[in-house]
N, C-alpha and C positions, 0 to 999 in steps of 0.2 A: 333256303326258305324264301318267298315270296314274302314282300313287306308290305306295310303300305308307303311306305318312299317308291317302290315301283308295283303300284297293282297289274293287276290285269283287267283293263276296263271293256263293256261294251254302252253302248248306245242305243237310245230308241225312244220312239214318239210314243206315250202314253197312248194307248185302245181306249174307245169307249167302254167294250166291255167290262175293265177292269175298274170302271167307277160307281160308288153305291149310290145307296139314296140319300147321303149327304150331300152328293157332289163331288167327291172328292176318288181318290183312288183307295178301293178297297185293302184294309192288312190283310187279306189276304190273299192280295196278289202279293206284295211283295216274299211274301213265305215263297210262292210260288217261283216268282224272280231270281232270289238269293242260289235257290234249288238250280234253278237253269245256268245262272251262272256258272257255279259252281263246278256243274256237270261238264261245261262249257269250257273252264279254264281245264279242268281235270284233262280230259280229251286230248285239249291241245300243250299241252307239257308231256304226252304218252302216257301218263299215268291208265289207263285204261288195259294197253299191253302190257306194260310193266307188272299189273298186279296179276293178270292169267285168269282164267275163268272157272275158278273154285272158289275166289273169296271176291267180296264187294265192300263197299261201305254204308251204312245205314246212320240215319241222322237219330242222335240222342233228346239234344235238345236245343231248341232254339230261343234267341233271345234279342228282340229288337225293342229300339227306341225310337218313337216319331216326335220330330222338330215340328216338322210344317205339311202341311198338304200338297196334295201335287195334283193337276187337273189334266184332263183330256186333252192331248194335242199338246201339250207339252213336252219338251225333250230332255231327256233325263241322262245320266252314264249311274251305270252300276261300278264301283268301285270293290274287287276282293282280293285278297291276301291268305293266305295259309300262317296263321301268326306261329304256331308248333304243332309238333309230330314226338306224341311219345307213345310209349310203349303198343296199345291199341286204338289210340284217342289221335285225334286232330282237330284241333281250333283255327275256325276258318270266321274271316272277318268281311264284313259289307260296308259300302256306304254307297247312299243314292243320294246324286249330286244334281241338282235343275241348271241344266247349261244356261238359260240366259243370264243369271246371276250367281251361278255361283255356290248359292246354298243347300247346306246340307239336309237333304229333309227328315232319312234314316238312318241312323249305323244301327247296323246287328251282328249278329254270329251266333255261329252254327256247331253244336261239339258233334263232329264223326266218329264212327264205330267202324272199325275193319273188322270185319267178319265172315266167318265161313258160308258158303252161298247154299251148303245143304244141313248145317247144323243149326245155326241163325249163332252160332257162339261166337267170342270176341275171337281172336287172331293175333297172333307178336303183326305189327307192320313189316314185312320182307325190307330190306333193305334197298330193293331193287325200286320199292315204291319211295320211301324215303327219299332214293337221291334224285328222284325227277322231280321235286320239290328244290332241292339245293342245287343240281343243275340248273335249273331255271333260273336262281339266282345270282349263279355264277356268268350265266347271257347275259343277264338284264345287266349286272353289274359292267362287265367286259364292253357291253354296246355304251351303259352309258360314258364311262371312263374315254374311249373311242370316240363319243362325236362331241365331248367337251373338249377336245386336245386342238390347238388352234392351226 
């Protein structure tokens, strides 16, 4: 499983689009955000092969908390983790971090549904999707053990 000891982060300069008429960055973009991520890291760990194209995952429910606001032209990283993988469920975790200081402005998480792409019903998780989550943890591990060695 991916942690948050090693996420899988991306980057990116806040859009104006994505700010309301407070000023600030709308919630919901970040729904939006966590979703791309998500999708993002899925992709690139194989999970997308792995699962085959009869079953997908569909979000249950989401659950974020805001620290701080975040404004236009600012630079942010998305911070996520797959925290577990049970039976049809997976909990996947966020944080949005504002690179010039550091602060956290959101953590959230998302519970996923593996489901059949013509029933819309839950699904056991194949195992084959399972271990591209714990492969992946087994790189990051491996890499990092590997460039702490002197």
């Amino acid at each position: 499983m991916t942690n948050s000891n090693h996420p899988y982060t991306r980057s990116f300069t806040i859009p104006e689009d994505a700010i309301d008429e407070n000023g600030h960055v709308n919630n919901v973009a970040y729904v939006q955000w966590m979703q791309d991520v998500a999708v993002e890291h899925y992709e690139a760990i194989g999970g997308i092969e792995a699962q085959g194209k009869d079953a997908t995952w569909v979000i249950r429910e989401h659950r974020i908390e805001y620290f701080l606001p975040a404004f236009a032209g600012e630079e942010i990283e998305i911070r996520t983790w797959v925290e577990n993988v049970r039976r049809v469920r997976s909990l996947r975790r966020y944080e949005f971090v504002r690179k010039s200081d550091g602060k956290v402005l959101v953590r959230g998480e998302t519970d996923w549904v593996f489901v059949d792409v013509k029933t819309g019903r839950p699904l056991p998780i194949p195992e084959e999707v399972s271990r591209v989550f714990s492969t992946e943890q087994e790189k990051i591990n491996q890499k990092h053990q590997s460039s702490s060695l002197p």
